[in-house]
N, C-alpha and C positions, 0 to 999 in steps of 0.2 A: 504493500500500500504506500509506501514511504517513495517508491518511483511511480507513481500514479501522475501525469501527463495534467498540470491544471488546465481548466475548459477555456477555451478560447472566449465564450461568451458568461455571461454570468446565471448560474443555473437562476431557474423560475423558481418563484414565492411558493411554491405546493412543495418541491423538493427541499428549500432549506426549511418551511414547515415540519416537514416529516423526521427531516438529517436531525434537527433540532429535538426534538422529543426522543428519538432513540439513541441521540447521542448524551441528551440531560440523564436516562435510565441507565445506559454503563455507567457513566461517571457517580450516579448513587449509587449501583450497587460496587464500585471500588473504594465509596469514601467513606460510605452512612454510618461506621464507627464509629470516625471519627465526628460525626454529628449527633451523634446520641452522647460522646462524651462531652462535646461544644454543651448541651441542653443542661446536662447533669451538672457540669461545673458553675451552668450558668442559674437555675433554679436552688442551689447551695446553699443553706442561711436564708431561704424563705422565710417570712411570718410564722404563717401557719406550720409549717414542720417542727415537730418537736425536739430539744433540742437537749437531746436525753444523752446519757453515756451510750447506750445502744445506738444510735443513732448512724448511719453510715456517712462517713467523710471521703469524700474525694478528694483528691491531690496530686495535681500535674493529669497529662493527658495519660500518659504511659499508667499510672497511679489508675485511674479512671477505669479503664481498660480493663485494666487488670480484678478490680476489685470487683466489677461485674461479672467478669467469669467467675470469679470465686465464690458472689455469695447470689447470683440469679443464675449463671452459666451461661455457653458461650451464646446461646438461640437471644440473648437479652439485646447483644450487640447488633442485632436486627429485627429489635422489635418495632413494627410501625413501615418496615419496609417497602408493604405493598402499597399503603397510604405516599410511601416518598415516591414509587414508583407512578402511581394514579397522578400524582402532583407533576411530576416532571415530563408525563404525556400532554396536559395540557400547558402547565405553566414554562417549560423551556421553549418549546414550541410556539407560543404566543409572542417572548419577550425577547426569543432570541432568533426564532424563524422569521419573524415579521419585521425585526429589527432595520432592514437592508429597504425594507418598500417604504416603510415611515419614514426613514430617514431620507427618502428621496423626495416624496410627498413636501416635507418642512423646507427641502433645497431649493433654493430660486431656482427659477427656467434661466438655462443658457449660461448659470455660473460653471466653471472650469471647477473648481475644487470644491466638499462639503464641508464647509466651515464650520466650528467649534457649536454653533448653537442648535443648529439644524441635529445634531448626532446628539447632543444634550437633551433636546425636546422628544428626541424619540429614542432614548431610553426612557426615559419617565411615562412616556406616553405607553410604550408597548408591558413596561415594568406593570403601572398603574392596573392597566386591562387584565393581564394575567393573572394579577392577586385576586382580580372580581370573580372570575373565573373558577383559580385553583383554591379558593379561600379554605375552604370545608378540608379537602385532602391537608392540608397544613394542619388544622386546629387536629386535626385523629394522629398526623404522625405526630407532634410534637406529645399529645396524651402519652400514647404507647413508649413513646420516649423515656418519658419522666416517670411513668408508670410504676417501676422497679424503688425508685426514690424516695417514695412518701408512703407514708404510714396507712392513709385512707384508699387508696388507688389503686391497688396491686390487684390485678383481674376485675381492673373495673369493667373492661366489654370484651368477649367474647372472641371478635374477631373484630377485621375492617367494618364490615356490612353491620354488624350490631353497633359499633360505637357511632356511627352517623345514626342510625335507628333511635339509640338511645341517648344521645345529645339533642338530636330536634325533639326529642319525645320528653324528655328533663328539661332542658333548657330553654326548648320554643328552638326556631327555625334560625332566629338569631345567633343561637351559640354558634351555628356553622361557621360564620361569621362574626367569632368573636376575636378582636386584635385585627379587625380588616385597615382600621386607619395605620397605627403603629407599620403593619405592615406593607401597607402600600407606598409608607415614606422610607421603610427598609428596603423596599424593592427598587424604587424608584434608584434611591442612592446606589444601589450596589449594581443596579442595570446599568448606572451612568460612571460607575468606579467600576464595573467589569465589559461592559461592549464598547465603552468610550474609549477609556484604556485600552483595549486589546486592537480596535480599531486604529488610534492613531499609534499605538508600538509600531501597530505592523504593517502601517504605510511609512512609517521612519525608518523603518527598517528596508522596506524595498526601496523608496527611493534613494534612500544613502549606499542603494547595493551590496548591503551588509551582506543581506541573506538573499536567497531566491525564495519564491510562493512554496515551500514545502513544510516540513514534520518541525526540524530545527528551529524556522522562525515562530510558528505556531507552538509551538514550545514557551520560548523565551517572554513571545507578547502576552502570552495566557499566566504566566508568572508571573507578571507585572501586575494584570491585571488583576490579580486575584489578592495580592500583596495590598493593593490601593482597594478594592471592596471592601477588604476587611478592617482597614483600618479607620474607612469614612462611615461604615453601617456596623461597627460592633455594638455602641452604644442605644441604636433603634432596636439592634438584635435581641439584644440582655431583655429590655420591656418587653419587645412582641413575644420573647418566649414565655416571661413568668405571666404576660395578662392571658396568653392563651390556654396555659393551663391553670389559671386560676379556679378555685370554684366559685359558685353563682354567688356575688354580692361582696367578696372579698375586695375587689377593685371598683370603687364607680366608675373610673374612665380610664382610658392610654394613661393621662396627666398624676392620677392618683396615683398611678403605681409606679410611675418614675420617680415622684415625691416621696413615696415608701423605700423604695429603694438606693435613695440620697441617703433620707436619716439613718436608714441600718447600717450603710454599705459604704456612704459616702462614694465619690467623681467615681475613685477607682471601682468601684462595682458595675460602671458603666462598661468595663473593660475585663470582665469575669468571663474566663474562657475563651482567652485571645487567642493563646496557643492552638488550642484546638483549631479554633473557627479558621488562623491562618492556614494550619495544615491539612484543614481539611477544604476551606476553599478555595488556595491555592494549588492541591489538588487537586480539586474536583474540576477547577478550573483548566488547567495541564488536559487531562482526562476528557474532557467535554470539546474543547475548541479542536484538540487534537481528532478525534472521533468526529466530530460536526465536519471539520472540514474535507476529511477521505470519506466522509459517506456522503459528501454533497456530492465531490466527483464519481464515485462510485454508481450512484444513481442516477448521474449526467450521461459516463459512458454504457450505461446500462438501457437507456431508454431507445435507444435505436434498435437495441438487438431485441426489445419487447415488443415495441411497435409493429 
């Protein structure tokens, strides 16, 4: 794949749609550990968790990891998997399939280059849309996630299909869509800290003749860009995870529970589970651009021989 011929023309919006979602599902399932210990570290010293000698502590990623296996085992470190994979059919697919037509869309007519606003507006824009979309699959993986962690939760639903069941049916139709704003200004940031970034790496990079259009440069630009998501959206991250798995009336809004989260935790609790979140979206980032962009060709040079 790595000597795969880039296409002469630029594949159509159904092709980087589809590249996009099945390249967002590898890259979960190589990273989602380290996402389940991003959630863990970052839910830690909750309110409501008791904070008992029993009680289990996390520490470091590696720390993290580890202590899951030891005291849920190893099936813990992919729980909520199918909910990350449901999420990343629609939601990669959205923000990052669609990415390339919206940003054309915001371009003037007849300008030569797409200038810094135009690519800013559609991150936020395609970011925005896909949280409306994948909202629901987010609040059940992040449950399954933290699941293991709290005292009250541990087999709270069944399986995927029961926990949407039983959160519209607990909650109201609303819980699906609880942490939709937090998250839509997490997405926004990290769509404009990861498609912005990876986008202009990797025209600095060909025009400067660094690299050619292959594996290496999509490498290097997807490291950046994942370096820069994490450190502009860790902060939205922290809130959108603990208000999603809050329970009913713990949080009045987004605002309350980043105010709770001040007095306990103080600035640096904004930045609880950095490590992770870098390694693993820095990864996942690696993982996804690389995989997006050989199966956009792939399915370029595939369509004539289907036709």
């Amino acid at each position: 794949m790595v000597g795969l011929k880039p296409p002469e023309v630029p594949p159509p919006a159904g092709v980087k749609f589809v590249s996009a979602g099945m390249a967002g599902c590898i890259a979960d399932l190589c990273t989602f550990p380290l996402d389940t210990a991003k959630v863990r570290l970052q839910i830690q010293g909750e309110v409501r968790i008791p904070r008992t000698v029993s009680s289990v502590e996390y520490r470091g990623v590696l720390g993290t990891l580890s202590t899951m296996v030891r005291t849920e085992g190893a099936r813990s470190l992919y729980s909520g998997l199918a909910a990350g994979l449901q999420r990343q059919m629609s939601f990669a697919s959205i923000r990052i399939g669609l990415y390339d037509s919206v940003k054309q869309l915001y371009t003037p007519k007849g300008a030569e280059n797409t200038g810094m606003a135009p690519r800013l507006l559609a991150g936020c824009t395609t970011g925005a849309v896909a949280v409306a979309c994948a909202q629901p699959t987010d609040v059940v993986k992040v449950r399954f996630q933290a699941s293991g962690a709290q005292w009250d939760s541990a087999r709270r639903y069944s399986g995927t299909v029961d926990a949407y069941r039983t959160i519209a049916r607990e909650e109201g139709v609303r819980g699906l869509w609880r942490g939709t704003l937090p998250n839509i200004a997490r997405n926004a940031i990290i769509n404009c800290g990861e498609l912005v970034t990876y986008d202009l790496l990797k025209d600095a990079l060909l025009r400067a003749q660094l690299m050619t259009d292959n594996v290496p440069c999509h490498f290097v630009a997807a490291f950046g860009a994942g370096f820069c998501a994490t450190v502009v959206a860790s902060p939205v991250d922290v809130v959108k995870t603990r208000y999603m798995n809050a329970s009913p009336g713990q949080y009045r809004n987004a605002l309350s529970c980043l105010l709770a989260l001040l007095m306990q935790d103080g600035p640096a609790g904004l930045y609880k589970g950095f490590v992770p979140s870098f390694l693993r979206l820095g990864s996942w980032n690696v993982v996804m651009f690389v995989s997006y962009e050989q199966l956009q060709r792939l399915m370029v040079l595939a369509r004539p021989a289907m036709a």
